[in-house]
N, C-alpha and C positions, 0 to 999 in steps of 0.2 A: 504494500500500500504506500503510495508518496505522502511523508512526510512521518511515514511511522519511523521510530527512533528502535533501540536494542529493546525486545521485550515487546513490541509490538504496539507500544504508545505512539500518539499522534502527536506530532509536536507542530503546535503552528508558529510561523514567528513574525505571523504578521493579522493578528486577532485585531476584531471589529471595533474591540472597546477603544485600543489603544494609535488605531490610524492615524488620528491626525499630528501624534505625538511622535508615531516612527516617519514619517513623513518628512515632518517639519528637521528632526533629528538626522536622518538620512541626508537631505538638501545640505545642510551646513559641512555636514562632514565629508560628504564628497568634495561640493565647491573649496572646502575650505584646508581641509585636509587631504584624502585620497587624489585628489588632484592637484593639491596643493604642493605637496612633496616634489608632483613632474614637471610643475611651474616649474620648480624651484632649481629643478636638475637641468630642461631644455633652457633654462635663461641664459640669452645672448648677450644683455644687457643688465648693468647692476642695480640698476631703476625696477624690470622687472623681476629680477630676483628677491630685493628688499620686498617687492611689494608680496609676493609670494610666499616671501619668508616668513613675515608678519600674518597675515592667514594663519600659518600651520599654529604659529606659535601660539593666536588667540583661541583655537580651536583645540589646545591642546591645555590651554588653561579652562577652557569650555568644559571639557573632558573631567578634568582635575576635580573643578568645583561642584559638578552633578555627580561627579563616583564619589565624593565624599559625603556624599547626601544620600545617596540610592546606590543600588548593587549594581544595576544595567542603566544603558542609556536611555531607554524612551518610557519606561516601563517598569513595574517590579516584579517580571520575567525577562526571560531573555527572546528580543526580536531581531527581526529584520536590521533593524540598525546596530546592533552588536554587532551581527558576521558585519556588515558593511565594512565597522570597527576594524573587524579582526589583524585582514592582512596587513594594514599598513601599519596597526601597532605591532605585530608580533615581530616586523623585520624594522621597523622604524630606528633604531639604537643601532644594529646590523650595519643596514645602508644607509640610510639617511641622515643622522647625525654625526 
């Protein structure tokens, strides 16, 4: 079954209650984040690079101040904007910094 987890559970990660809050949460973190990093790397110019640079960094204080409030980002489950989350935190220190 799609979206069944180990054991047969359904896992959604993107439930009805909480759309407008993975939504809104997904937008910033892409724009700001997830794409923010390849600003940061294809920059020709150090004009666009600061500007890019600054993104990740407010998104990453973004980040900071709602994990220290809540478990997950849109939600007090894990959604659609967590994985969104994932890859570019879990190699962010790796590659990017």
């Amino acid at each position: 079954d799609e979206g069944a987890a180990a054991g047969g559970q359904v896992v959604d990660l993107y439930p009805e209650a909480h759309r407008a809050a993975i939504d809104g949460a997904s937008a910033w973190i892409y724009s700001e984040l997830n794409d923010g990093v390849y600003r940061c790397g294809f920059a020709t110019k150090q004009g666009a690079y600061e500007s890019a640079e600054a993104g990740v960094h407010a998104a990453l204080s973004r980040l900071d101040a709602r994990l220290r409030e809540a478990p997950f980002v849109a939600a007090d489950v894990v959604t659609e904007a967590d994985v969104r989350l994932l890859p570019t935190a879990v190699r962010f220190d790796g590659v990017y910094a």
